[in-house]
N, C-alpha and C positions, 0 to 999 in steps of 0.2 A: 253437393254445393257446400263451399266450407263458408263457414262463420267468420266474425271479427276476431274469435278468440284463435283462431284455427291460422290464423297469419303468422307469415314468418318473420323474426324480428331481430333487429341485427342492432349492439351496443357501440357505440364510441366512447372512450374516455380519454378525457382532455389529463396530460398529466401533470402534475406540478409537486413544488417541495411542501406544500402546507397541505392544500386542499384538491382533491380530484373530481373535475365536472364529469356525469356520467348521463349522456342521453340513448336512451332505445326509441327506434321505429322501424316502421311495419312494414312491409314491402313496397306501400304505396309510398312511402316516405313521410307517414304522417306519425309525429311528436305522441309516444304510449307512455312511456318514463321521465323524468327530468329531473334529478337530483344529484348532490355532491356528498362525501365521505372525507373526512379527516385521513393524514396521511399515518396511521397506525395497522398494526396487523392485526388488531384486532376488528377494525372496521371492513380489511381484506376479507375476515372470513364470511362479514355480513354480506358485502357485495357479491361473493362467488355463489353463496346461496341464493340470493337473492334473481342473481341472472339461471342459474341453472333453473329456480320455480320459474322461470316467466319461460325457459326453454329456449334462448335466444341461438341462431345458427352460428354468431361469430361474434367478436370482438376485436376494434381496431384502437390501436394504441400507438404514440408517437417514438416508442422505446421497444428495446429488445428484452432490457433484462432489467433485473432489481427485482423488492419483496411482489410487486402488486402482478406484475408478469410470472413470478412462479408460482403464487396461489392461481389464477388463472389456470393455466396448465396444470399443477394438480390435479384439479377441478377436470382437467380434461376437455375444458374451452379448447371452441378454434381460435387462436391467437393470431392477428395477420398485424406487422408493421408497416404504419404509412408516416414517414419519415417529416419531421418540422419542415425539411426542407421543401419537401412536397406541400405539405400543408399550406405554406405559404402561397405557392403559386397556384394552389385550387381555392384559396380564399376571394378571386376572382370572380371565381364562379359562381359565387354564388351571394357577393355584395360587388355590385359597380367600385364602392369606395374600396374595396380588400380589407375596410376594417377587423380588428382580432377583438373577439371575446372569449372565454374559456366556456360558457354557453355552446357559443355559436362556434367553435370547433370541435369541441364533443359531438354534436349534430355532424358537421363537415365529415369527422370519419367515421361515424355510423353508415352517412349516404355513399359515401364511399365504398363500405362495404358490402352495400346493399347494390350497387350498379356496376361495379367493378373489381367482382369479387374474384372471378376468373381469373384477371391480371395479376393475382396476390398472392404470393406463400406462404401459408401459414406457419408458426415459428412451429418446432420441435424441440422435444425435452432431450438435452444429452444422459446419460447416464450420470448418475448420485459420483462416483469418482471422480468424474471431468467438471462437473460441478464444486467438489469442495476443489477441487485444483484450482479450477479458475477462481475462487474465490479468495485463496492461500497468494496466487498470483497476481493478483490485481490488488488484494493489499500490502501485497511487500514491495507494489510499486508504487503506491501512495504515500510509503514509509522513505522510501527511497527518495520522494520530491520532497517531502519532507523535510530528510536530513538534509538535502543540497541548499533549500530555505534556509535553516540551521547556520550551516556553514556561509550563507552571504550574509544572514546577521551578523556571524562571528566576525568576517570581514572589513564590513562596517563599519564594526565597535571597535577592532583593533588600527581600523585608520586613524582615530580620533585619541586612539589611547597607548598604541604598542606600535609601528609605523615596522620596526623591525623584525618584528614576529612575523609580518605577511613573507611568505615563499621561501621561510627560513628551513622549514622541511617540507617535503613531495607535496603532502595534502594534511589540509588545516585540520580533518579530523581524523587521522592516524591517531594510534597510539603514543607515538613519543611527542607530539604538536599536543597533545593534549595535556599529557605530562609534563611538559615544559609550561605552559600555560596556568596549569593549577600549581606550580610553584614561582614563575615568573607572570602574572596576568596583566602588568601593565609598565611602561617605560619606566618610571618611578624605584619598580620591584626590584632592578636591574642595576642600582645607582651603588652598590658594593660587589657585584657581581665582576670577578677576576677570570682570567683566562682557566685559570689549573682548576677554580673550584667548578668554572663551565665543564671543563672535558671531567671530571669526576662526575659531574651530575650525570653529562652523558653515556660514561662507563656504567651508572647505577641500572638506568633505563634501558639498558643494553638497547643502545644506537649503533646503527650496523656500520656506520662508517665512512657513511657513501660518502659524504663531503668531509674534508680535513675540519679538524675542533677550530683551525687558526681562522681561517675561512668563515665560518660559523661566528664568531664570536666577536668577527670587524662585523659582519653585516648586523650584529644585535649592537654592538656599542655607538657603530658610525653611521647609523640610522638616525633622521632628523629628530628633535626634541619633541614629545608630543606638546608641550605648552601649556601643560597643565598643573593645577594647584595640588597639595599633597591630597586636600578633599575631594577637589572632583576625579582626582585618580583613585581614591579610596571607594568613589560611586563607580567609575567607571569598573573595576574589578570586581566588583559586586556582579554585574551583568554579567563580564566575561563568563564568573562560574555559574552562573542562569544556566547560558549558552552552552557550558560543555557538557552540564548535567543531563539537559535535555538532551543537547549531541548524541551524548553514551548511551543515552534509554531509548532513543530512536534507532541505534545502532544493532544496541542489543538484540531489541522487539528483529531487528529485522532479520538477521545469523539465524536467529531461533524457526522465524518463518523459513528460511532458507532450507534448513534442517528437514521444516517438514515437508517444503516441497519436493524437496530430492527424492526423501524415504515413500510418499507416497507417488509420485513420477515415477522410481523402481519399481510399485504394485504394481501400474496402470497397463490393459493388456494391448495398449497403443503406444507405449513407451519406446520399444523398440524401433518404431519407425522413425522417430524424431529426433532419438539420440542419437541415430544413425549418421546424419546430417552432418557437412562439416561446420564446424565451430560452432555446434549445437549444445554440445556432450551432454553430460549427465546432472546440468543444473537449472537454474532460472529460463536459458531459453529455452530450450528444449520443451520444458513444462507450458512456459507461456504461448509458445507456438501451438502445442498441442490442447490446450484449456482454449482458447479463441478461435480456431477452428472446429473442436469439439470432436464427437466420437458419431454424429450419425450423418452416415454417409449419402442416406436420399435430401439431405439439407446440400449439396452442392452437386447434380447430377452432372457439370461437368465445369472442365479447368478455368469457362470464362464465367460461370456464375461466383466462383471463388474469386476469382481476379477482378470483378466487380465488384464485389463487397469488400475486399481488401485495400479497395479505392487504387490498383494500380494499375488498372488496365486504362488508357487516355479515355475520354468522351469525343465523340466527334460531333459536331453540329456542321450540315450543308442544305442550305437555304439558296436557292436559285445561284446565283454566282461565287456566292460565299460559301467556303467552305475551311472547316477550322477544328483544330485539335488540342484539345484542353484539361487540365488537372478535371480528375473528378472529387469534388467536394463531399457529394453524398455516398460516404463510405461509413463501414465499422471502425471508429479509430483506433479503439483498441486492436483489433485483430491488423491492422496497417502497421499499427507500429510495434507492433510481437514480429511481424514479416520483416520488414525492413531493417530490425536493429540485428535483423539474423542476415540478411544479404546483406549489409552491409560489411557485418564480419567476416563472412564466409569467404569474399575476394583475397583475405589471405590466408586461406586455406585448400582454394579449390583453385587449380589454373585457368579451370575453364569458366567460374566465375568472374577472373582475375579480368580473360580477355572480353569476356560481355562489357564490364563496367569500364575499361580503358577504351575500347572501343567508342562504347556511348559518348564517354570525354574526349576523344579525338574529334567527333562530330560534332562539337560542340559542346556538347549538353552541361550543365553547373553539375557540383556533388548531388543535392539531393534527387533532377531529371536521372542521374544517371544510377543512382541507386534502385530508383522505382522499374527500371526498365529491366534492370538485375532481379529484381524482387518478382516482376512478372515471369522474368522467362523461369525462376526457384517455380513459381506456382506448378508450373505443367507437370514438374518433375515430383514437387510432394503430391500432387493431387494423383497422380501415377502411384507413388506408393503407398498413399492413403486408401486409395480404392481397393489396390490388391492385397491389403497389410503386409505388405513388403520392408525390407529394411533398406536405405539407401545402398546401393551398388555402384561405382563410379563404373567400374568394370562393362556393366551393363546399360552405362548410360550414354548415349552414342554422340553426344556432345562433346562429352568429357575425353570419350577416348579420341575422339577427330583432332582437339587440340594437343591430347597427349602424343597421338602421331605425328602431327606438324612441330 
């Protein structure tokens, strides 16, 4: 006959940016724990001890990853996600009103895991390699939004202050736009600036030429007045070089990250697979496709559990007469948009992607319907050569070669 102590007991943690609500119960569903932890790793390490003495069977968390989910898994927790989106619609269940507390949803996926533990899979640790990748990965794309931030402040600032400096070269943060900018940073700077001494600046900066100096040098002089006084152009230029400073160091930070992800992408012994890929090669995607689907292979046992979490497989809903076909929301975004920024490139490179996605746009479908329908049918194919660590084969890819025949 077992005891009170002898019950099996299952945690939920509510997650948040400050503070993490953490409630455990028992199999009956009765309240054994109730308490919250500051968001530091130092307080991670007290919680993982803390649930491992109490012995609990599982842990359910609204996240897949971050510090609080890899100490967990260290620990060798079963980790199971029940996703916000879910959360919300079982918060029915268990208030008439659906009201949210961070209490009362810590509870929510405790009981959740306690009743429908079956329906749940638990996360899996990829290997330490695929780990620092994704990590390398998903910060050199946050460096990335960054710098585009960057660049619309630049924007901005040059409306109010340089009118002719916007699209006078490819892109505001290049090289020569920036060089131009820390010698010319606003309409003002520009007020002795001659044709010869223009094209000498840009013989110094070695400008490649694309557009004539003559051409160049109407659209900086026959640009509207920015309207301003010698002081507030004096303030305004102050900003500009904020802006390009930071530009550059964002820039920089990011080449660097580049660097390493290539060199470690070359270690990784799933590397092969993904460079394989057309319009993958041997840089950023490649890497970020491979870091967001990870290295272990019982996490997706087939094409459609991958093309559901990828969010691009449609939802269907059919209800008595109705029946309807719809974006799925509850997806991995990241690993969605590692997929998609790859099929979408890939159509020009692969014919037989070429004809998926023209297709789909013949039928109607806008760019993004038709890219995801593209991105589903990549799944089958990488999850084919993910399973067999194969390298892509167009040769062997009976798609590819159908269209290559036709």
């Amino acid at each position: 006959m077992s005891t009170e102590d002898d019950r099996r007991l299952f945690a939920g943690i509510d997650w948040a940016s400050k503070t993490h609500a953490i409630c455990v119960i028992d199999e009956h569903g009765e309240i054994r724990v109730r308490f919250e932890i500051p968001n530091t790793g130092k307080s991670f390490n007290g919680l993982v001890k803390r649930l491992t003495k109490l012995g609990v069977d599982g842990v359910a968390i609204e996240r897949c990853d971050g510090p609080l989910v890899e100490a967990l898994l260290d620990a060798d927790l079963r980790v199971v996600v029940i996703t916000p989106r879910q959360v919300k619609g079982l918060r029915s269940r268990y208030t008439g009103s659906g009201a949210k507390s961070d209490a009362g949803d810590a509870y929510l996926l405790a009981d959740v895991l306690r009743t429908d533990a079956r329906r749940l899979t638990p996360l899996t640790q990829d290997s330490d390699a695929t780990q620092v990748l994704r990590s390398l990965s998903r910060t050199r794309k946050q460096l990335v939004e960054a710098r585009v931030g960057l660049i619309n402040q630049l924007h901005a600032e040059l409306e109010r202050c340089f009118p002719g400096a916007i699209g006078l070269f490819a892109r505001l943060d290049s090289d020569v736009t920036i060089a131009f900018l820390r010698r010319y940073p606003t309409q003002h700077a520009t007020a002795r600036l001659t044709q010869a001494r223009f094209a000498a600046f840009l013989r110094r900066i070695a400008y490649c030429g694309r557009k004539p100096v003559e051409e160049l040098y109407a659209r900086v002089t026959d640009a509207p007045p920015a309207g301003l006084s010698a002081e507030e152009a004096d303030g305004h230029a102050v900003c500009v070089y904020a802006l390009l400073r930071a530009m550059e160091t964002v820039r920089n930070q990011e080449r660097e990250l580049e660097a390493e992800i290539i060199e470690r992408l070359d270690a990784h012994a799933d590397a092969h697979i993904f460079t394989s890929l057309p319009k993958a090669g041997h840089g950023v995607r490649a890497a970020a496709l491979l870091a967001e689907i990870g290295d272990v292979r019982a996490r997706f046992p087939d094409e459609e559990s991958l093309a559901a979490l990828a969010g691009v497989a449609p939802v269907t809903r059919a209800s008595g007469k109705v029946h309807s076909v719809g974006f799925r929301w509850a997806a991995d975004k990241k690993l969605r948009n590692a997929l998609i920024d790859f099929a979408d490139d890939s159509r020009h490179a692969s014919p037989w992607a070429a004809k998926i996605y023209q297709d789909a746009i013949a039928r109607g479908k806008r760019h993004p319907h038709a890219v995801r329908i593209l991105a589903r049918a990549w799944v089958r194919v990488i999850w084919r050569c993910w399973q067999d660590h194969t390298t892509y084969n167009p040769q062997l890819h009976g798609g590819a070669m159908q269209q290559i025949a036709a």
